[in-house]
LUMRO-239841 format. One record per residue (C-alpha): residue in one letter; z, y, x. Coordinates in nm, 2 decimals, padded with zeros to 4 digits. Each point is the difference from the previous one (the first is absolute). Last residue first. Layout:
# residues N
<node residu="A" Z="Z" Y="Y" X="X"/>
...
# end
This chain:
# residues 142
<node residu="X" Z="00.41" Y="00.48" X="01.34"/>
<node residu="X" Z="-00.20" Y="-00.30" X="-00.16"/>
<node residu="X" Z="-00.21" Y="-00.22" X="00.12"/>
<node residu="X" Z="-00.35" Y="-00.16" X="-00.12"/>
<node residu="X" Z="-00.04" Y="00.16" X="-00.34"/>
<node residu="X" Z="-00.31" Y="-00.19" X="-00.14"/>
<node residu="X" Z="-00.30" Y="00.16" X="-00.26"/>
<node residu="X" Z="-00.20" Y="-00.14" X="-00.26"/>
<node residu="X" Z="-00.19" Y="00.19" X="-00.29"/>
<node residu="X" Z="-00.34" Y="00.09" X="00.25"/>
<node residu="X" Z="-00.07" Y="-00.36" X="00.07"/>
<node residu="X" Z="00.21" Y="-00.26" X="00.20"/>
<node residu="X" Z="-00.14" Y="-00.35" X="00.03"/>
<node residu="X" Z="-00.05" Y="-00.36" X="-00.17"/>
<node residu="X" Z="00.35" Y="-00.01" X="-00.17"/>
<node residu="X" Z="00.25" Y="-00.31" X="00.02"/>
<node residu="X" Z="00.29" Y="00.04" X="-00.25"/>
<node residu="X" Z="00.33" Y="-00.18" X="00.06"/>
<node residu="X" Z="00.28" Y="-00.02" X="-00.29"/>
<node residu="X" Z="00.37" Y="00.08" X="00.00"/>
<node residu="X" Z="00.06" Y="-00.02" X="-00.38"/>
<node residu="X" Z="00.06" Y="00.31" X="-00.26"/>
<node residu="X" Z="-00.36" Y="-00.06" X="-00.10"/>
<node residu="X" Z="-00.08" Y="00.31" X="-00.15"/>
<node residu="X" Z="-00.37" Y="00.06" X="00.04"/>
<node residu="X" Z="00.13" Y="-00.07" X="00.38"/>
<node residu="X" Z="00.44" Y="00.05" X="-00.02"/>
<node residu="X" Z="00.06" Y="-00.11" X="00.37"/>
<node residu="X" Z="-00.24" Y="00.01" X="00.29"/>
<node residu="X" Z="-00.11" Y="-00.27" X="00.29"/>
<node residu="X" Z="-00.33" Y="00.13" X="00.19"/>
<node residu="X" Z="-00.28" Y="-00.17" X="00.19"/>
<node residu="X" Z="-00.32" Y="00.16" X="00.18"/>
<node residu="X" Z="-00.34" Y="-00.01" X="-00.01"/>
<node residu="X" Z="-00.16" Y="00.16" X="00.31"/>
<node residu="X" Z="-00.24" Y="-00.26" X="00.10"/>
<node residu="X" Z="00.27" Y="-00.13" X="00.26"/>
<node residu="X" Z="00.30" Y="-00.02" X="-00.25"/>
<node residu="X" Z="00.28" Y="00.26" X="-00.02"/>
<node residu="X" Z="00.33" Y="-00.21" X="-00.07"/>
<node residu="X" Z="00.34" Y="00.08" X="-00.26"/>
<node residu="X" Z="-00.07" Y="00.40" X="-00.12"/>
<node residu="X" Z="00.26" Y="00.07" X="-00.22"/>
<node residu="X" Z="-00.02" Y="00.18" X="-00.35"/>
<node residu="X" Z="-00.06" Y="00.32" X="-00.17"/>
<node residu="X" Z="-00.09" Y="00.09" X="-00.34"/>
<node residu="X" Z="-00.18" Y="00.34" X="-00.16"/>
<node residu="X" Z="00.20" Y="00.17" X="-00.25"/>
<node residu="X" Z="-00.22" Y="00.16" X="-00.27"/>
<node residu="X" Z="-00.27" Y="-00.21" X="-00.03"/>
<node residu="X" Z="00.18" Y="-00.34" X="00.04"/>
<node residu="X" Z="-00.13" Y="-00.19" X="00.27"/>
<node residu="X" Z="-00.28" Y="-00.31" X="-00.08"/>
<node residu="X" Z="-00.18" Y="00.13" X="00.34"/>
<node residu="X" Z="-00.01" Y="00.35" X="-00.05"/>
<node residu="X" Z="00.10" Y="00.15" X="-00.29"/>
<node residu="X" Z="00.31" Y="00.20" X="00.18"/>
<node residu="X" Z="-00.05" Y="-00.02" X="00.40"/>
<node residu="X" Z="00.12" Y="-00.26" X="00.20"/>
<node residu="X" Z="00.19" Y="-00.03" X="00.26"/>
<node residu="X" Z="00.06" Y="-00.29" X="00.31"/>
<node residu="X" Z="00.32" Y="00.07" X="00.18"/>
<node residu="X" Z="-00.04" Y="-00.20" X="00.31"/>
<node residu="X" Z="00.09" Y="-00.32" X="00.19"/>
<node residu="X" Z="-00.32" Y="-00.16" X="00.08"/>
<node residu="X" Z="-00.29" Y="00.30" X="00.06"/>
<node residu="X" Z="-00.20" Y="00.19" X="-00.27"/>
<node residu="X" Z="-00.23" Y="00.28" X="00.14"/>
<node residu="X" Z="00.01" Y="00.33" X="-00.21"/>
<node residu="X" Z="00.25" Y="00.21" X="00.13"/>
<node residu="X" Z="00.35" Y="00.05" X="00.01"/>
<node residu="X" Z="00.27" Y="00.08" X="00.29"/>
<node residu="X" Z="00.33" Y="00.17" X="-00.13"/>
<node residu="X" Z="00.11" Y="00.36" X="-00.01"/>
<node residu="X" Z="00.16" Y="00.08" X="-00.31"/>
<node residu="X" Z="-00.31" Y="00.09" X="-00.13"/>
<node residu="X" Z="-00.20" Y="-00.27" X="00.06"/>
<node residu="X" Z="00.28" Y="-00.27" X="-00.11"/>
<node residu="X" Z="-00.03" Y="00.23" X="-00.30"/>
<node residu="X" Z="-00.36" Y="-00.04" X="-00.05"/>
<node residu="X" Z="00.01" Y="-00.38" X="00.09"/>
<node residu="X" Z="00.28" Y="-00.06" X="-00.27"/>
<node residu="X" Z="-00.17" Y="00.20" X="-00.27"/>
<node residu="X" Z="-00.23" Y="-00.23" X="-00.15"/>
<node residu="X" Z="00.25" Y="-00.24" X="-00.07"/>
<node residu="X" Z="00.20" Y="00.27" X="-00.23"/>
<node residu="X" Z="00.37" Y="-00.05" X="00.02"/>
<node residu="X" Z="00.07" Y="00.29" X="00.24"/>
<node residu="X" Z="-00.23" Y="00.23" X="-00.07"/>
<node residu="X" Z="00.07" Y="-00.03" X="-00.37"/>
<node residu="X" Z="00.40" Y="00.03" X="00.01"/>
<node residu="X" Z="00.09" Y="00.32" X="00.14"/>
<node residu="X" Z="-00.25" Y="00.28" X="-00.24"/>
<node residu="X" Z="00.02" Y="-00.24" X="-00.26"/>
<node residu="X" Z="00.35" Y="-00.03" X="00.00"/>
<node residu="X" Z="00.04" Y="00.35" X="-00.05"/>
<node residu="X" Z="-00.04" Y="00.02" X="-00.35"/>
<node residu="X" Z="00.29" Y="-00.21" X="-00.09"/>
<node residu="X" Z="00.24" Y="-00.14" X="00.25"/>
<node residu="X" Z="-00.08" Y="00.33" X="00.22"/>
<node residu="X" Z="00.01" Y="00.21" X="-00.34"/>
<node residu="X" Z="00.35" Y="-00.12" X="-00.08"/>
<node residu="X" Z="00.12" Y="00.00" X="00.32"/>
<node residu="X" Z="-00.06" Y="00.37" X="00.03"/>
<node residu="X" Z="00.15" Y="00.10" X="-00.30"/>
<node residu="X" Z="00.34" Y="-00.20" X="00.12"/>
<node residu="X" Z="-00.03" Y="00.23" X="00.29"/>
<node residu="X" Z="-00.01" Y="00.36" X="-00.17"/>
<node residu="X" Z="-00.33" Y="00.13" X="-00.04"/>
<node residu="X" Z="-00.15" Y="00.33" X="00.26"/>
<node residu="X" Z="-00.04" Y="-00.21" X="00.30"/>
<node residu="X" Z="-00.25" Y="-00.28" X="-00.14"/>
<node residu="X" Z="-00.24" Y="-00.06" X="00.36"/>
<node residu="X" Z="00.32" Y="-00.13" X="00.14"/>
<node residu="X" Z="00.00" Y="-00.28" X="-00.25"/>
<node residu="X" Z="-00.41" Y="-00.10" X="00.10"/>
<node residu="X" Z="00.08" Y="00.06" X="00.37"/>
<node residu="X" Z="00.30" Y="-00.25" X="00.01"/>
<node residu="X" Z="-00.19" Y="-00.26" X="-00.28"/>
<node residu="X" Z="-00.30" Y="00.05" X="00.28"/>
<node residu="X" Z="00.23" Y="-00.09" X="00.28"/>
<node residu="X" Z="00.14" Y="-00.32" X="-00.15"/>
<node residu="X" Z="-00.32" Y="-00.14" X="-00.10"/>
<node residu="X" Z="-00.16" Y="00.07" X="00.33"/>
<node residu="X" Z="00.29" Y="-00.18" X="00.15"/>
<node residu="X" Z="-00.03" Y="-00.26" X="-00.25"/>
<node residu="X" Z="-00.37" Y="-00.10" X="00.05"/>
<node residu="X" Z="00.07" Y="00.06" X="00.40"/>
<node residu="X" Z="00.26" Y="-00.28" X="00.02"/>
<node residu="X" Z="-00.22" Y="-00.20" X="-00.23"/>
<node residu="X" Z="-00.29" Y="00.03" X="00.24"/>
<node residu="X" Z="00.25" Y="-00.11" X="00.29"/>
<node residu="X" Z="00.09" Y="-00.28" X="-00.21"/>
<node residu="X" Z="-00.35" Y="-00.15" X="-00.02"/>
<node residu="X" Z="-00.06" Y="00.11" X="00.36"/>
<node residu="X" Z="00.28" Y="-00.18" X="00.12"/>
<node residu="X" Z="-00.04" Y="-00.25" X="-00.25"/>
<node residu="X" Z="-00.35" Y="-00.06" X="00.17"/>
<node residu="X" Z="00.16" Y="00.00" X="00.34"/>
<node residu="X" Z="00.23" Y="-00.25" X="-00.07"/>
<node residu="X" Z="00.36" Y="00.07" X="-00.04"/>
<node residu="X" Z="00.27" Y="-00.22" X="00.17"/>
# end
């Protein structure tokens, strides 16, 4: 059985590569004049850029949970996609990170678990003091 937290986990992934998906469709359609193999040449070239960075960026994930539908905001709870945006917090300027949030403690600290931190490929645990203006949590998605 699933947990809820892979649930969401997977359910986030499910929508990463959906979104994927449908913006290599658009981006190919979007080339109607060049003969096929033309058009997979720029989408594994040029185009990739276009398709890939809102999907592998950490800083993204809440802003495209948002605009596929999902619940976000700016109150961590257990059990939710924690993002953060680029520079902030030890992040890399230009992608951001994301991670887990594990427990919310009473004075508003909370927990998370993450991969790849200042590139620790481990499975590590991070306790911050609060959320300020470069945090944000996708609660559901649609």
């Amino acid at each position: 059985m699933v947990s809820g937290k892979k649930a969401f986990i997977f359910g986030i992934l499910g929508l990463a590569f959906g979104y994927f998906c449908h913006r290599l469709v658009l981006l190919y359609d979007s080339l109607p004049n060049q003969p096929p193999l033309e058009r997979l040449a720029y989408l594994l070239g040029e185009g990739q850029n276009q398709v890939l960075n809102p999907l592998w960026n950490g800083q993204d994930w809440v802003a495209t949970a948002a605009r596929l539908g999902g619940e976000t905001g700016k109150v961590p709870k257990a059990g939710v996609i924690i993002s953060f945006a680029g520079g902030a917090h030890g992040t890399p300027a230009a992608y951001g990170h994301v991670a887990f949030v594990e427990k919310v403690y009473p004075d508003g600290s909370f927990l998370i678990s993450e991969t790849n931190y200042n590139g620790n490929p481990n499975y590590t645990f991070r306790k911050l003091s609060g959320v300020d203006s470069t945090i944000s949590f996708a609660y559901t998605t649609k």
